[in-house]
C-alpha atoms as one frame of an Amber mdcrd trajectory, in Angstrom:
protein
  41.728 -45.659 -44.019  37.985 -44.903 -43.460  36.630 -41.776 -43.701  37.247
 -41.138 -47.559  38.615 -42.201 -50.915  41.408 -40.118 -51.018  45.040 -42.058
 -51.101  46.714 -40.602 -48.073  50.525 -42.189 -47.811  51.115 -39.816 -44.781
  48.292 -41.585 -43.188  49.747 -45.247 -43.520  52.880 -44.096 -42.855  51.967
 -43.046 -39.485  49.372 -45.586 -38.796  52.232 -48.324 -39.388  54.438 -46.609
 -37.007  51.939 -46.025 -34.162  51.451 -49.844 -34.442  55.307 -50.290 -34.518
  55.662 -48.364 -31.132  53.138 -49.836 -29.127  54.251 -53.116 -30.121  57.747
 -52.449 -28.884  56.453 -50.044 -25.707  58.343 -47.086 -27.330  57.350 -43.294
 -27.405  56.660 -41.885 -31.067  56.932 -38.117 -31.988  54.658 -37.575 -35.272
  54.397 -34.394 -37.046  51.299 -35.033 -39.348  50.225 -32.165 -41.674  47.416
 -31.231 -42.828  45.155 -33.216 -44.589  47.034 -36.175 -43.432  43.939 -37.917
 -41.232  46.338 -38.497 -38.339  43.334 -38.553 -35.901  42.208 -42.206 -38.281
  46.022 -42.680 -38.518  46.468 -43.152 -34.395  43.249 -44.587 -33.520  42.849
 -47.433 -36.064  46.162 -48.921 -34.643  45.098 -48.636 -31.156  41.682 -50.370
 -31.991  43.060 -53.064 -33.850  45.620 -53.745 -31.105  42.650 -54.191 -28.659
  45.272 -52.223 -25.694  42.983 -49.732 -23.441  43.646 -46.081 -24.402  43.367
 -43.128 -23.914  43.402 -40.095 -26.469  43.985 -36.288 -24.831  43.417 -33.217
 -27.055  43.941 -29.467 -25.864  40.367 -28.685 -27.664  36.950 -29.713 -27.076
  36.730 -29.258 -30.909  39.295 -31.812 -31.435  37.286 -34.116 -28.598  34.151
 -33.686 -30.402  35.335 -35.037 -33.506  37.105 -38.062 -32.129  34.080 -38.987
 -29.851  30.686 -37.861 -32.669  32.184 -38.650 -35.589  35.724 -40.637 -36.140
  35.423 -43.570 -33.271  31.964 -44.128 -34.623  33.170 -44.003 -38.071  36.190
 -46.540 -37.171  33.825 -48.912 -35.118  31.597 -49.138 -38.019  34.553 -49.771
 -41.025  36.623 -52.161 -38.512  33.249 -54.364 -37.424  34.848 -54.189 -34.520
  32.766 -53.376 -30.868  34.836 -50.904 -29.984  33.638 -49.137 -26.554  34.534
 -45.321 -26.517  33.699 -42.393 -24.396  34.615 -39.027 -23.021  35.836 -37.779
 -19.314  35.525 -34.432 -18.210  36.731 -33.218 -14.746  34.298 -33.132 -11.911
  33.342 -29.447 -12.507  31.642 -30.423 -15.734  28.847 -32.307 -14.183  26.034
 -31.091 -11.974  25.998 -32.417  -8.029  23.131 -33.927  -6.925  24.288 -33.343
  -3.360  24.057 -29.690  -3.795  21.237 -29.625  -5.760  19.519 -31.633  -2.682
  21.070 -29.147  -0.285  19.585 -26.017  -2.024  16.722 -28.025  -2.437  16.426
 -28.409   1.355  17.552 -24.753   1.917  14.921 -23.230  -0.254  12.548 -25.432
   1.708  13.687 -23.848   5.134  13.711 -20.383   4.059  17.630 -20.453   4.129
  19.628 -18.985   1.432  22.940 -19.486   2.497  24.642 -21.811   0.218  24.055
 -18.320  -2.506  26.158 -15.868  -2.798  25.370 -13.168  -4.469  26.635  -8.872
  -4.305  22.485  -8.057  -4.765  19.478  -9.209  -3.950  18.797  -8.614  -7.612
  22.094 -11.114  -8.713  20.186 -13.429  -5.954  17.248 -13.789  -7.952  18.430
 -14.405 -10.736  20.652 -16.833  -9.439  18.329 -18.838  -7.857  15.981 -18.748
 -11.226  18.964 -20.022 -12.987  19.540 -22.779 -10.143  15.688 -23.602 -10.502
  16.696 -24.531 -14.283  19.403 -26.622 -13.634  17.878 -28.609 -11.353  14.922
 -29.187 -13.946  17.651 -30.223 -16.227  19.209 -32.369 -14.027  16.071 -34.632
 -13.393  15.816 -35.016 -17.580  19.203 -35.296 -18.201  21.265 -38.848 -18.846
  24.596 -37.819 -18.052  25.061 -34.447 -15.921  27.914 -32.842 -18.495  26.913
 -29.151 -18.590  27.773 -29.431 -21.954  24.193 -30.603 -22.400  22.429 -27.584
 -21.173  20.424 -25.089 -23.909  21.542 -22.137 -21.855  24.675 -20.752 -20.741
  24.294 -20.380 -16.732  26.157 -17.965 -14.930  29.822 -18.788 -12.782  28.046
 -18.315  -9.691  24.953 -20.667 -10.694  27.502 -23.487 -12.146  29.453 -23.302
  -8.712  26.298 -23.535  -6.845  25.330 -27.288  -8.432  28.666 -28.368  -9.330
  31.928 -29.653  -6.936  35.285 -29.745  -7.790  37.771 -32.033  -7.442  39.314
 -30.495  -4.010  35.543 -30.119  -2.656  34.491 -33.581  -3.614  34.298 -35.726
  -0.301  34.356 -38.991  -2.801  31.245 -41.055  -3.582  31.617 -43.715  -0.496
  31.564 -40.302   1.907  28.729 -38.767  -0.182  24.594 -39.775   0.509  24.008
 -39.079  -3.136  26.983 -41.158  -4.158  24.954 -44.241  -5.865  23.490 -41.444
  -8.162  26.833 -39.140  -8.642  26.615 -37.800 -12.193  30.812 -37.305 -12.046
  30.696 -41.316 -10.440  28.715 -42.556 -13.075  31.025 -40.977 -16.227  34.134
 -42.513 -14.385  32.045 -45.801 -14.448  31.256 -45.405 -18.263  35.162 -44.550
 -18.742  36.700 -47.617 -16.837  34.296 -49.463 -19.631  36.073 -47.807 -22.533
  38.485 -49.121 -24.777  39.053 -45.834 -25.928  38.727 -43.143 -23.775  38.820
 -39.167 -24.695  39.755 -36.358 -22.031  41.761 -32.843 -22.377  45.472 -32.594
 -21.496  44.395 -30.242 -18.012  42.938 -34.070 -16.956  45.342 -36.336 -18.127
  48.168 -33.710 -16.586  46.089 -33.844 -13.355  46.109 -37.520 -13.764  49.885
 -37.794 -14.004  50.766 -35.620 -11.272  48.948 -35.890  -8.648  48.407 -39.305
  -6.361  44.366 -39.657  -7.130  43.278 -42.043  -9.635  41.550 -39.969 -11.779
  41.423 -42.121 -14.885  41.326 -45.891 -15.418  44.361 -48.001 -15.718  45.531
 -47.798 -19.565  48.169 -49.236 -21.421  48.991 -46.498 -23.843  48.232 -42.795
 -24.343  47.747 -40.124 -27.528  49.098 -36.616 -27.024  47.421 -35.137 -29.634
  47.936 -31.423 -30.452  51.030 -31.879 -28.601  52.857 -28.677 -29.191  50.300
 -27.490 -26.473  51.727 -30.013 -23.832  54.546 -28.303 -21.980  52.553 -25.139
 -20.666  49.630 -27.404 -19.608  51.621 -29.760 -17.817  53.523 -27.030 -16.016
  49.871 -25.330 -15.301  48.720 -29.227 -13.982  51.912 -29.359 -11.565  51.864
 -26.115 -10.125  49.264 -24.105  -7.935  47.139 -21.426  -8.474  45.964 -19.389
  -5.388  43.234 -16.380  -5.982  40.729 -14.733  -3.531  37.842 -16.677  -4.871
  38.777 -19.409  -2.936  38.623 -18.094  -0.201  35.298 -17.080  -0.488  34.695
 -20.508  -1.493  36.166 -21.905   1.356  34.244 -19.393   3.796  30.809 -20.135
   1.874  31.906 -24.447   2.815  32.399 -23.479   6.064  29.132 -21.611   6.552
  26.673 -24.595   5.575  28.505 -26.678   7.941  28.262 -24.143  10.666  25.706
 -21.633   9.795  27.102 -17.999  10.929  30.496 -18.339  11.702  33.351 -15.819
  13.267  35.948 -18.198  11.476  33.997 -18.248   8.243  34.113 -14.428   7.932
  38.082 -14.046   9.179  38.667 -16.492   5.664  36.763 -14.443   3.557  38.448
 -11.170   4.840  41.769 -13.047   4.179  41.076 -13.370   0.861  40.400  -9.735
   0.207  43.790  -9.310   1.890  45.833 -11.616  -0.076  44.285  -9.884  -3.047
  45.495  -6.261  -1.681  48.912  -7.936  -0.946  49.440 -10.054  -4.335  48.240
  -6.349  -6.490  51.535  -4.722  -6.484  53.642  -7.959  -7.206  51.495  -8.565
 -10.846  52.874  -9.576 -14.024  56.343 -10.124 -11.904  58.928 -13.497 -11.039
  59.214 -13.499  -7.425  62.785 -14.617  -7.102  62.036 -14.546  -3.305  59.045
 -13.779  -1.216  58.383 -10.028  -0.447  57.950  -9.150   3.922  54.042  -8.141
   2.429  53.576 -11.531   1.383  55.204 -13.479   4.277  52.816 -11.458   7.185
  49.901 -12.213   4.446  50.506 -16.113   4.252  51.407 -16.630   8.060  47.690
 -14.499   8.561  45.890 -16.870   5.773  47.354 -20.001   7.298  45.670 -19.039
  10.483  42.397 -18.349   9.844  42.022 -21.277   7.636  43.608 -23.666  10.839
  40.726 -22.054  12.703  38.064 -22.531  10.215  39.113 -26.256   9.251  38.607
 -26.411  13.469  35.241 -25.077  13.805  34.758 -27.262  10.831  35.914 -30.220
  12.168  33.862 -30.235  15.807  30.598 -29.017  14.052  27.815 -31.745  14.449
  25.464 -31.969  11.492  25.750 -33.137   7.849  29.172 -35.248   7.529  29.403
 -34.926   3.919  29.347 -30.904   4.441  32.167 -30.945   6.532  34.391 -33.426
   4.363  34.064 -30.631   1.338  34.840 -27.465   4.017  37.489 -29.233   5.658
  39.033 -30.766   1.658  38.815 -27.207   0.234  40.577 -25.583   3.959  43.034
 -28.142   3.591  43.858 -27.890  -0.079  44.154 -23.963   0.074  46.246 -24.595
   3.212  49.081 -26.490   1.455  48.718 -24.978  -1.560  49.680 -21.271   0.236
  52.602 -23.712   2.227  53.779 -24.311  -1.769  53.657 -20.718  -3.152  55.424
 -19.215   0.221  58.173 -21.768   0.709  58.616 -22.704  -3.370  60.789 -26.092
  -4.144  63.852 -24.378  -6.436  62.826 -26.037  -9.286  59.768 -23.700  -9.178
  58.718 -20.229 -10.781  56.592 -18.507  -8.636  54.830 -15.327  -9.746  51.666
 -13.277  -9.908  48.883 -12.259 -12.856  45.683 -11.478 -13.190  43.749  -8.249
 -13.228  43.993  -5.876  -9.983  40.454  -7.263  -8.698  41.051 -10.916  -9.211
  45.210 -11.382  -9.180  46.242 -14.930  -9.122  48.899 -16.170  -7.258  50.873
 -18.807  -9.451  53.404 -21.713  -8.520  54.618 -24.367 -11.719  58.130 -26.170
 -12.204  59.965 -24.686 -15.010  60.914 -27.482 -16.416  57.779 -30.085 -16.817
  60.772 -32.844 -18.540  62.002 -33.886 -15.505  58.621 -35.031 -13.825  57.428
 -35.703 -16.806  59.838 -38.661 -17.476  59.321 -39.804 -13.825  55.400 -40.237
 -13.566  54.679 -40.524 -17.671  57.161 -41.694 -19.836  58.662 -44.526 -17.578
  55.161 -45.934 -17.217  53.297 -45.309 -20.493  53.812 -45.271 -24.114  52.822
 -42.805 -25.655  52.303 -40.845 -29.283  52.374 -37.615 -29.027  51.236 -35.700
 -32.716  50.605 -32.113 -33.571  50.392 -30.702 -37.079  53.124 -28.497 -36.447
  55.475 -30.465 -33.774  58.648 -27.717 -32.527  62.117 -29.053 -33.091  63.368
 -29.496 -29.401  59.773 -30.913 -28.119  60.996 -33.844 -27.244  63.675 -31.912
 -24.902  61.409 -29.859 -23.478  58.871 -32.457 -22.494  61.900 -34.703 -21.292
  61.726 -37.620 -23.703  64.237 -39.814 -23.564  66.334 -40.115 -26.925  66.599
 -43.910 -26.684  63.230 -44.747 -25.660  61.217 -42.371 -28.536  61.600 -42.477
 -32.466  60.462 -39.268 -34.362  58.769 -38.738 -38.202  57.363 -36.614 -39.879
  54.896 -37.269 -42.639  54.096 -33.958 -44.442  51.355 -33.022 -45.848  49.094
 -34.746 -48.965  48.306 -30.919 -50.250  50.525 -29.775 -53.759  50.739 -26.753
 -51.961  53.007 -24.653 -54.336  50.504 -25.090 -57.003  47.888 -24.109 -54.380
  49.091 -20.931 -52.910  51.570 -18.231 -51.826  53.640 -17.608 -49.284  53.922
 -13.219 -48.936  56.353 -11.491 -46.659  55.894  -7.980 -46.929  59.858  -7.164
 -47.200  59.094  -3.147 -47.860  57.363  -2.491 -44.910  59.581  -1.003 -41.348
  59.932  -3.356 -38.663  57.077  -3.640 -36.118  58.719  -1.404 -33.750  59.143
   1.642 -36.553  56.375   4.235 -36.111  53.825   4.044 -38.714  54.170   0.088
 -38.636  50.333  -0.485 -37.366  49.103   2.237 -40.261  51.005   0.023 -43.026
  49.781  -3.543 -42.111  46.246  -1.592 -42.546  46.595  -0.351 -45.959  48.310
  -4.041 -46.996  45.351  -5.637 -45.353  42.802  -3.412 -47.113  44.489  -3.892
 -50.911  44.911  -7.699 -50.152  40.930  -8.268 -49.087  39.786  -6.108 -51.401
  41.361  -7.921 -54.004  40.224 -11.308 -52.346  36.466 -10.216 -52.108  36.636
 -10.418 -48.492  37.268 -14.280 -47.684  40.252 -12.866 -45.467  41.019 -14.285
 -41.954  43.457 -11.919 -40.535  45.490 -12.601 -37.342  46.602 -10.118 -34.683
  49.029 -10.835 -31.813  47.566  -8.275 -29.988  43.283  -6.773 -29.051  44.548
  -3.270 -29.776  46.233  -4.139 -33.639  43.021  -5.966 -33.983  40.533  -3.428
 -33.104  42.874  -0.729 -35.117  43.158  -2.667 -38.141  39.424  -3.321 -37.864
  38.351   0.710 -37.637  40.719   1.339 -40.463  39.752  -1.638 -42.832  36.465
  -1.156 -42.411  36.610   2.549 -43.744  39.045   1.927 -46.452  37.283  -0.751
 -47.985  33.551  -0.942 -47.043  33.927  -5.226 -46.568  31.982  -6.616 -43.534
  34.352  -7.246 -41.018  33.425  -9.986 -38.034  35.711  -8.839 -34.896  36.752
 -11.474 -32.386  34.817 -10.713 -28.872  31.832  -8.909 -30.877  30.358 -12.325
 -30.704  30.768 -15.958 -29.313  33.792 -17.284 -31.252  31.499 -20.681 -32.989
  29.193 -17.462 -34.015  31.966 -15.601 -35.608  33.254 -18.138 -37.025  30.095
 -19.797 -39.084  28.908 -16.118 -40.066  32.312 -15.744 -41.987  32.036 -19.179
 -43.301  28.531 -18.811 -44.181  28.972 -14.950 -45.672  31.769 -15.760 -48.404
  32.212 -11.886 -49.307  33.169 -11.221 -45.172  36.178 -11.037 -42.864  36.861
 -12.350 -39.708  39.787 -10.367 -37.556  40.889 -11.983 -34.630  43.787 -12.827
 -32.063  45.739 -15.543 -30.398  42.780 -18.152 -29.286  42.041 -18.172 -33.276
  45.560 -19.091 -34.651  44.616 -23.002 -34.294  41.135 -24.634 -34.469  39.580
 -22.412 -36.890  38.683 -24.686 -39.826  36.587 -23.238 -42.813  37.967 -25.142
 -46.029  36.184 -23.795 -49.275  35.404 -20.523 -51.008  34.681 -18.355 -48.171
  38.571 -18.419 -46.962  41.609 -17.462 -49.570  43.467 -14.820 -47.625  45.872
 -15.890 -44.051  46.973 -12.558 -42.350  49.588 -12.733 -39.825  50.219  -9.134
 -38.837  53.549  -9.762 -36.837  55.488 -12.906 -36.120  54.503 -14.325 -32.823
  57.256 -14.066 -30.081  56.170 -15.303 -26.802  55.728 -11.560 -24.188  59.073
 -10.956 -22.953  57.748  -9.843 -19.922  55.939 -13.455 -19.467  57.082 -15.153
 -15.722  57.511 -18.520 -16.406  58.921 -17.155 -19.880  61.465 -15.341 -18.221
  61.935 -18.029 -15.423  63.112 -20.624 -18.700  65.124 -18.301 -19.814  67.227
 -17.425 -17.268  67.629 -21.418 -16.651  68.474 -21.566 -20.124  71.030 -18.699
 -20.245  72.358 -17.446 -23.942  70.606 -20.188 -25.621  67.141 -18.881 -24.281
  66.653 -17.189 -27.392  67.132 -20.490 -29.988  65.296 -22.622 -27.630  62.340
 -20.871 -26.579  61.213 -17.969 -28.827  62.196 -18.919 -32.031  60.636 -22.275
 -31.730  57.403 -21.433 -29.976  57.108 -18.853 -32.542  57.735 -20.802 -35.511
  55.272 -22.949 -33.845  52.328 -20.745 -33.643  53.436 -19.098 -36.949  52.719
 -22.661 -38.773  48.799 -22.945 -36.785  48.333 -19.730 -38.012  48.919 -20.333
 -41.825  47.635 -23.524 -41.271  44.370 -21.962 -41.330  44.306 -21.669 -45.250
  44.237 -24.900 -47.161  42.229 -27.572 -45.549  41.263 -29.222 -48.055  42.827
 -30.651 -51.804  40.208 -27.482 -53.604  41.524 -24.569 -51.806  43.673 -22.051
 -52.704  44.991 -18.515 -51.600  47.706 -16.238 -50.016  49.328 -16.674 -46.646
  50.559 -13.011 -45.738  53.106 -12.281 -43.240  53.498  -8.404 -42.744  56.417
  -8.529 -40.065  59.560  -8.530 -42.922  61.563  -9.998 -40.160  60.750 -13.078
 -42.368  62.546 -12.148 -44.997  65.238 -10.443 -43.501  65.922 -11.826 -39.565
  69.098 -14.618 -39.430  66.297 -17.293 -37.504  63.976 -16.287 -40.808  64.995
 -20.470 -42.082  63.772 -21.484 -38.424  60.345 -19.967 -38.910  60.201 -20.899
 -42.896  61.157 -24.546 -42.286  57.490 -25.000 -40.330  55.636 -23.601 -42.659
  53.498 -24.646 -45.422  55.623 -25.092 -48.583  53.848 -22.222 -50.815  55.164
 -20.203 -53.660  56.800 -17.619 -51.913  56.645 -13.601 -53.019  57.863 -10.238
 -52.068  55.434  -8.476 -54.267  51.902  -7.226 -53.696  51.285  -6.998 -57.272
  51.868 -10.516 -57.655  49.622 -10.777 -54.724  46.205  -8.945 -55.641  46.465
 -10.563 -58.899  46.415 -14.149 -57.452  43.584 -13.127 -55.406  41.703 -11.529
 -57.882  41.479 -14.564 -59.604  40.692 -16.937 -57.277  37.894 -14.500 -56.261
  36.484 -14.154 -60.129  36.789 -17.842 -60.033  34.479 -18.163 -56.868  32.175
 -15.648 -58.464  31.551 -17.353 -61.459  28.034 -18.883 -62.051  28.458 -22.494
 -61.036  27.721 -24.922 -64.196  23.714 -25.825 -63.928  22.992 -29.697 -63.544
């Protein structure tokens, strides 16, 4: 395949079977290790086949390297003119219609499209707003992922639209020019085209055409899938849109009565949805019936006010959309279908009110799988995904094509088996010391892995003391920072939690020690958690935590050898490993290392890959 010299059997393998499926309009479920290529190994098929695509990832990381480096790469080695792009959703790209409208705003000495808590915030909103639109004139394609600065939530929302807002391009005066209009244009030209699952899940679910017409899709990362899917389907209902709604209605109208009752009805709902946090609501509470039946009518006399108001038509399409949109969405959460978890999270200012199906399969299999084929890969694919995500078991063919690492004469597999359960007191102290002899054995080079901020920022303190090493701590930094300072410094750590057990790649000397301080159960305090398992009854415990564990267990240690030349120790300090009846379950998806019991056996592993790394490199 292109990309390398290396012989890759996992790669053909896959690539062959891709190719197979398509052909015959059949779903494929592909575990591809790694080191396998499988990104080359889906695309090359799907090239050659000349069928419109499209490839959805859960990371931008993943995205990048499809779109700047491995569709370029293919195009080139197939001679082929193969026409690829990316599609973000609508928020991405800067409005011209809003930039016009602040424009004109500024010009009449109204501020109101702004909002702001101080006149200070103001400013420096409106100096941020001044850069965009600078931007905006110079740049080709609108994606804020083009901007040199990072601009502030309230600056983004003031130039950008989303989806709900959007009154369409044939209802919009700065339509012909529509940044969002003009990606969609580039995508429909694609034969390839790249977007996240939150879009393609948007896609599938809802009635819009979002993307062009395809003929087959990529899942990629799809272990990811099911809780994105059930996020796409579902609602989400905070205060902020409210005050979104209120701030639509108040360029249509000016100052507005109605305006101000939505905005107040936010701050209510917020009140009201505060003591119901972090809980199912098997049925709606009297608090949140008065609530809803309140919010329903302020927003019927806003969308009203909205509607009769002369002036700027493509104003009062986006206050009337977003009205409308909140409207059934709060007609959803109060009267749920009973296929639906409904619940509440969030923080105390800024609760969200949450509606999703807890089961995705069954929608799934009407609006996806009957229509497209599809491939959905992951490094580490659970056992029952194809359950969970309603597959059917005669139209989809599974395989799984390892790894092309040696990895028992590449690593070890540790379980500390001495230490007490994470649940015995003193637990938190012992993962420190093991941590601290481990990386000082390893020189540093240690990426350990917390399940939780407060292990993390212990085990940090505690290290750091013990040992002296230079420790990078996830949220001291932007995460790309953090991560190319510990790649760049080999003798450093990096501690971090959950948003770091997948996507961190740093093959080479500066990484030879995995930490996993616990193994990762899903909360069992988690809504939609508990709403699956109580549909699931006894089994719950097999088919959801066990799985989605072993699951994130695997992305964790997958962190280590990423490449043929690396070596080092995956350590798992929970000793439910060793000792727990599911410990197979969670062994079976992970990398096939030497495994040990003994530190010993440990620091003297690491201490030699680290004298190995230390040794002056031969002169040329």
């Amino acid at each position: 395949m292109p990309g390398g010299g290396e012989s890759r059997p996992g790669q053909f393998e896959m690539c062959e079977a891709v190719a197979s499926a398509l052909d015959r309009d059949r779903h494929l479920v592909v575990a591809a290790g790694t080191g396998t290529g499988k990104s080359m190994a889906y695309l090359a098929p799907l090239a050659a086949g000349g069928r419109k695509a499209v490839v959805a990832t859960a990371t931008k990381a993943l995205q990048d390297q499809l779109v700047d480096k491995d569709l370029p790469l293919l195009a080139e080695a197939l001679g082929l003119p193969l026409k690829f792009g990316v599609l973000k959703g609508r928020s991405n790209y800067v409005c011209r219609k809003k930039l016009a409208d602040l424009a004109a705003a500024a010009g009449s000495g109204q501020q109101q499209l702004i909002a702001a808590d101080s006149a200070a915030e103001a400013g420096r909103i409106r100096e941020e707003i001044s850069r965009l639109a600078t931007w905006a004139d110079a740049t080709a394609d609108g994606d804020r992922a083009g901007l040199d600065f990072e601009p502030s939530v309230r600056a983004w929302e003031a130039v950008s639209v989303s989806g709900r807002e959007c009154p369409g391009a044939a209802n919009c005066p700065s339509g012909p020019e529509c940044f969002a209009e003009q990606a969609r244009d580039r995508a429909a030209e694609a034969d390839v085209l790249v977007v996240n699952h939150a879009l393609y899940c948007l896609h599938v679910f809802t009635e819009a055409e979002i993307l062009p017409p395809h003929d087959a899709v990529v899942l990629d990362e799809a272990h990811t899938l099911e809780d994105i899917a059930a996020g796409a389907a579902g609602v989400s209902i905070t205060g902020g849109r409210f005050r979104h709604a209120a701030r639509a209605v108040r360029a249509v109208v000016g100052r507005s009565a109605a305006a101000d009752g939505v905005e107040e009805a936010g701050d209510i709902l917020r009140d009201a949805l505060d003591p119901h946090r972090d809980t199912l609501l098997t049925s709606l509470p009297d608090d949140l019936v008065e609530t809803v039946a309140l919010c329903r009518g302020r927003l019927g006399a806003a969308g009203a006010e909205a509607r009769d108001a002369e002036g700027d038509e493509t104003r009062r399409r986006m206050a009337r959309r977003l009205l409308d949109a909140l409207a059934g969405d709060l007609a959803r959460a109060s009267d749920p279908d009973s296929e639906d978890a409904v619940w509440v999270e969030g923080s105390t200012r800024n609760p969200v009110w949450r509606t999703a199906p807890v089961d995705v399969g069954p929608m799934l299999e009407e609006r996806l799988w009957t229509r497209t084929p599809a491939v959905l890969t992951s490094a580490t694919v659970p056992v029952n995904l194809a359950g969970r995500l309603g597959l059917p078991d005669d139209g989809h063919d599974s395989l799984d094509v390892g790894s092309p690492f040696d990895y028992r004469s590449l690593g070890l597999l540790y379980c500390a088996k001495h230490l007490p359960g994470p649940r015995a007191p003193g637990w938190a102290q012992a993962v420190q010391r093991e941590i601290a002899r481990m990386a000082v054995a390893a020189g540093g080079r240690t990426l350990a892995l917390f399940t939780s901020y407060g292990a993390m920022r212990g085990a940090v303190e505690a290290v750091r003391e013990a040992t002296g090493l230079r420790i990078y701590c996830q949220g001291d930094l932007p995460n790309r920072e953090l991560i190319g300072r510990f790649a760049a410094e080999e003798e450093s750590c990096l501690f971090a939690t959950m948003t770091m057990w997948q996507g961190v790649d740093v093959p080479g000397r500066s990484l030879s020690l995995v930490v996993v301080d616990r193994i990762p159960f899903p909360r069992p305090d988690e809504p939609l958690m508990v709403a699956r398992r109580k549909r699931l009854g006894p089994r719950w415990f097999g088919e959801i935590d066990v799985p989605r564990a072993a699951t994130l267990l695997a992305q964790g240690a997958g962190r280590l050898i990423r490449s043929a030349q690396d070596r080092g120790v995956v350590a798992v300090l929970d000793s439910r490993l060793a000792t727990a009846r599911y410990r197979q379950d969670l062994l079976r998806g992970l990398p096939p290392l030497r495994r040990t019991i003994d530190l010993a056996e440990v620091e003297e592993f690491l201490s030699d890959i680290r004298h190995s790394a230390e040794a002056p490199r031969p002169s040329r």
